[in-house]
C-alpha positions as CSV (number, residue, x, y, z in Angstrom):
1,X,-66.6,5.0,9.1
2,X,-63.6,7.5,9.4
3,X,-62.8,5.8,12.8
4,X,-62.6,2.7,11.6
5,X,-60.5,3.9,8.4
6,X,-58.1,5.4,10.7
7,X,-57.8,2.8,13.1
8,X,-57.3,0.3,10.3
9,X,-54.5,2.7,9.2
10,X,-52.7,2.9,12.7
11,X,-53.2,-1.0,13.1
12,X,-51.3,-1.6,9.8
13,X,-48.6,1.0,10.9
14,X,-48.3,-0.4,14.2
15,X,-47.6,-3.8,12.2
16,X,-45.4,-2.2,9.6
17,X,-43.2,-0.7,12.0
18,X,-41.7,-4.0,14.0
19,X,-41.3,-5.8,11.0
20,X,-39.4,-2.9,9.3
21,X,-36.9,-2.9,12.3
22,X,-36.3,-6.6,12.3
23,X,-35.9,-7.3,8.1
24,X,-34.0,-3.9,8.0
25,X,-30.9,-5.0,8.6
26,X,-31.5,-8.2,6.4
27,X,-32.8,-6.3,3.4
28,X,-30.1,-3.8,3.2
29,X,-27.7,-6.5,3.0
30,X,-29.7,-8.7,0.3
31,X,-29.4,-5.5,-1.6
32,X,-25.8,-5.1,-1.4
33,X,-24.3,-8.8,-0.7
34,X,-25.7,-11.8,-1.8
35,X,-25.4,-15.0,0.3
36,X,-26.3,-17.3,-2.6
37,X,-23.2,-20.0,-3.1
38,X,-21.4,-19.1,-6.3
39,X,-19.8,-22.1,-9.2
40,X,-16.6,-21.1,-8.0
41,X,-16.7,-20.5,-4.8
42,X,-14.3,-23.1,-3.1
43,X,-11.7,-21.3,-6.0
44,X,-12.3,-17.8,-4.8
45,X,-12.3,-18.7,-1.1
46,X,-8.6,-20.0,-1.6
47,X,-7.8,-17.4,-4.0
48,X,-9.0,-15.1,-1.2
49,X,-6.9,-16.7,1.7
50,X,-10.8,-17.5,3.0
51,X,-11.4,-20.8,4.8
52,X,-12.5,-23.6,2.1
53,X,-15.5,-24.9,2.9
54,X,-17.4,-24.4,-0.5
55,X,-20.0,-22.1,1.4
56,X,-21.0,-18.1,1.2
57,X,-20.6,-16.8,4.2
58,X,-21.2,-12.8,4.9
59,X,-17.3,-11.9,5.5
60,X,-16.5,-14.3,2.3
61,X,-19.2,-12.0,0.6
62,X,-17.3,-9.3,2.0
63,X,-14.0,-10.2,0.9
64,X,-15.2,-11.1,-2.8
65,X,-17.2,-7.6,-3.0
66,X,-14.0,-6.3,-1.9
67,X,-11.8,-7.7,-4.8
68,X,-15.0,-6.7,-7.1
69,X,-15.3,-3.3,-6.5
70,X,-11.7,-3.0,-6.7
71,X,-11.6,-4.2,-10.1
72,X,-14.6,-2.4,-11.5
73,X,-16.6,-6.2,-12.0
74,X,-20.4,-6.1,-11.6
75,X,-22.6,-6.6,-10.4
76,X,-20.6,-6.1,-7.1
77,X,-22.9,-8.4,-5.0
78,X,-19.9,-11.0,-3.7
79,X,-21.3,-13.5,-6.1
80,X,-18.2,-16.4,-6.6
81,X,-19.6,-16.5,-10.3
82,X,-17.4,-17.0,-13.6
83,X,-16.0,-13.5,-14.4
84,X,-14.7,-13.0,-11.0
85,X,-13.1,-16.3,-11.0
86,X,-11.6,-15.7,-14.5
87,X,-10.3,-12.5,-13.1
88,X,-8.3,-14.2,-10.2
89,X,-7.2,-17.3,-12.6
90,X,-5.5,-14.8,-15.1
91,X,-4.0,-13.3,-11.7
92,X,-2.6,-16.6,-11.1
93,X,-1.0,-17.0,-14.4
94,X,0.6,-13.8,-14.0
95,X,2.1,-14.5,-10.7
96,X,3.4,-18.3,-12.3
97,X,5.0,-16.3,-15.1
98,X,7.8,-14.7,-12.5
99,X,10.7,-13.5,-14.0
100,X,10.4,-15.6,-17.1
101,X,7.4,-14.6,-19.3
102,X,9.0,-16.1,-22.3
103,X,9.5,-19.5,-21.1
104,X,7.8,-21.0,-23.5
105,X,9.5,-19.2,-26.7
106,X,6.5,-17.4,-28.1
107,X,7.5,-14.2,-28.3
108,X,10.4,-13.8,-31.3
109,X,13.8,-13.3,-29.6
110,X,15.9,-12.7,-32.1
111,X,15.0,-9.0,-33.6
112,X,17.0,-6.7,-30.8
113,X,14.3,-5.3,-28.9
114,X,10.8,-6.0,-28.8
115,X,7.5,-5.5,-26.6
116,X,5.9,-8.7,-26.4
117,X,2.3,-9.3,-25.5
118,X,0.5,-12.2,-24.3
119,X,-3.6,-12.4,-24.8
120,X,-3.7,-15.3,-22.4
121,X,-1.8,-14.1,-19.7
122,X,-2.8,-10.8,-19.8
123,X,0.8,-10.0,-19.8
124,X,3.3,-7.5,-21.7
125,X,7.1,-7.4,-20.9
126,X,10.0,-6.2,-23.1
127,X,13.4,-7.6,-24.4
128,X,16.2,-7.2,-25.6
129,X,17.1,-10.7,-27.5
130,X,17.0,-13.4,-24.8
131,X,17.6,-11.0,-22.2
132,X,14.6,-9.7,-20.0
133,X,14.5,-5.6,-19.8
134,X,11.2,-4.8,-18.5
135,X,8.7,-6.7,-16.6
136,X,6.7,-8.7,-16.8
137,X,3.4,-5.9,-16.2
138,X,-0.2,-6.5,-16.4
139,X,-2.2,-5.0,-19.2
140,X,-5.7,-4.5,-20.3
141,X,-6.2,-5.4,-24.0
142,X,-9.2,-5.7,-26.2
143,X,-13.1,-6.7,-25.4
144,X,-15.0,-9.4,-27.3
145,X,-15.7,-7.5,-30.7
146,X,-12.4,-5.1,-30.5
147,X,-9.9,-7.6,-29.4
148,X,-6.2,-6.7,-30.3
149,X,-4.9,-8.0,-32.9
150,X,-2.5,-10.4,-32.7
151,X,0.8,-11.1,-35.1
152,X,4.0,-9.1,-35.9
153,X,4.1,-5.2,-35.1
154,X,5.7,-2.2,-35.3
155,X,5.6,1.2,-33.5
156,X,5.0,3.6,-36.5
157,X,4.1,6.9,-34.2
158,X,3.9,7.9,-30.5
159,X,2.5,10.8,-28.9
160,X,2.9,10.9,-25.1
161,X,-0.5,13.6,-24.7
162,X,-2.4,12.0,-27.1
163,X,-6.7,12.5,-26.8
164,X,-8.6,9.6,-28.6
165,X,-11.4,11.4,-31.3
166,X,-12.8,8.0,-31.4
167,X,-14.0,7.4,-27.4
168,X,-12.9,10.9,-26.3
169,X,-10.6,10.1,-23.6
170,X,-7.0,10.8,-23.0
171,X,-4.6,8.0,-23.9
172,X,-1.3,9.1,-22.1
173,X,2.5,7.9,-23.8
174,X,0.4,6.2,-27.0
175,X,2.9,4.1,-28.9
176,X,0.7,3.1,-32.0
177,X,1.7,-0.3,-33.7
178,X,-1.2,-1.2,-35.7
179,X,-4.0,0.6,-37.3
180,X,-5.3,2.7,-33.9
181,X,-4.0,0.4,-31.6
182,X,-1.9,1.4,-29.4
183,X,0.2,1.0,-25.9
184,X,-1.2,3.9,-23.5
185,X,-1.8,4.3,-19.8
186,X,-5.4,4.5,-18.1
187,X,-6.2,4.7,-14.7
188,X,-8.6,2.3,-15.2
189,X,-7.9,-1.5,-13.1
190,X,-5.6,-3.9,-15.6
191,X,-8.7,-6.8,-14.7
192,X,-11.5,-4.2,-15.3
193,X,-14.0,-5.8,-17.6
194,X,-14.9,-6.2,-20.3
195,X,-11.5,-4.8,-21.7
196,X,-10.3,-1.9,-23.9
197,X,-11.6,-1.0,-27.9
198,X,-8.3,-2.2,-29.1
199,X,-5.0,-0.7,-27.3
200,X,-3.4,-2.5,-25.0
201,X,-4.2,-0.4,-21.5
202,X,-1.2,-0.1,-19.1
203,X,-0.7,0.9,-15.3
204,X,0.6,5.1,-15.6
205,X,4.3,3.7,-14.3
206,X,4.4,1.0,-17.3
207,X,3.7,2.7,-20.1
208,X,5.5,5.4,-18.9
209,X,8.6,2.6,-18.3
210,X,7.7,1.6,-22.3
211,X,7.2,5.4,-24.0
212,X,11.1,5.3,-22.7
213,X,12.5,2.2,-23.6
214,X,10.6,1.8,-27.2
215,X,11.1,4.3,-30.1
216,X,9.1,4.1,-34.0
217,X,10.5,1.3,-35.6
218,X,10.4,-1.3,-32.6
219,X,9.2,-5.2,-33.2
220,X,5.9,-5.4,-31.0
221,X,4.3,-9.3,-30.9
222,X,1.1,-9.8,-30.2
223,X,-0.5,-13.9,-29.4
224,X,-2.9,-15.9,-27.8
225,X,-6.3,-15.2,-26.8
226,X,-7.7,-12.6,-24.0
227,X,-10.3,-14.9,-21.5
228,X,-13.4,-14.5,-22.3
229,X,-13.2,-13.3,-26.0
């Protein structure tokens, strides 16, 4: 009865071992890359520079893990679903914006200097009247449930080595304009989701460019909606 224990045993190994080799390769990628066609996938493949054929491929999985887990989005599986999409569509309207964020007169031009912010967009820039003075830059402003608040600001206290009590991180060249919100840099990806508790997140060189260029007592507007909140 042992004998025949074992040799059932060695048969199942001997059985196990061939089909470990073969799946192997095929199961390590199903747990990293997924080759299931995504809603937006034609979008992402021209977003990507990929060829448009509306069909997941392994180097369009690749690519699209690439830009995921470069942007902190997960799961980071090269899935062409709607967050990643969202991500490179406010990417797009960024790049449309060029040199004239203000095109469409939204932001108050007429109090000297002000930092504008745009929800929408994703977007912050400053000016001085009608003239552009910095930007535009991409930021990272509230999540769905702590979304900034939008209207007519101003900077009432800055503290360039500021630590937050509330989330206990470190919120470099904080420019407060309203009630704990606040302009500060974080190393954290402007298209990280789901978004900050409130203060508009900058890239270290932009709110360092803003801590110089904005003192207590400058206009800060804040309109439109952030995708997805």
């Amino acid at each position: 009865m042992r004998r025949r224990r074992t040799g059932v045993v060695l048969s199942l190994t001997g059985l196990l071992v061939p089909l470990t080799a073969v799946l192997g390769s095929g199961t390590a990628q199903a747990a990293s890359c997924t080759l299931s066609t995504g809603p937006h996938q034609k979008q992402v493949e021209q977003f990507l520079g990929r060829p448009v054929d509306g069909r997941q491929s392994p180097a369009d999985c690749r690519a699209i893990r690439a830009f995921q887990a470069k942007h902190g989005i997960t799961p980071t599986i090269g899935y062409a679903g709607p967050l990643t999409w969202r991500t490179m569509n406010t990417m797009l309207a960024q790049r449309a914006a060029g040199q004239n964020p203000n095109k469409a007169g939204t932001c108050p031009t007429n109090k000297g200097r002000i930092a504008c912010v745009d929800l929408t967009r994703q977007l912050s820039w400053i000016q001085d009247g009608a003239r552009l003075k910095y930007g535009p830059v991409p930021v990272r402003t509230g999540k769905d449930g702590t979304e900034t608040r939008t209207g007519a600001k101003k900077i009432y206290w800055r503290n360039i080595d500021h630590w937050s009590t509330i989330y206990h991180v470190s919120m470099p060249y904080s420019q407060f304009f309203d009630g704990g919100q606040a302009f500060h840099s974080t190393t954290k990806s402007m298209y990280n989701p789901p978004g900050s508790g409130g203060c508009v997140n900058m890239r270290p060189a932009d709110a360092k460019a803003y801590w110089n260029l904005l003192k207590n007592g400058d206009d800060v507007y804040v309109y439109g909606r952030k995708p997805g909140t």
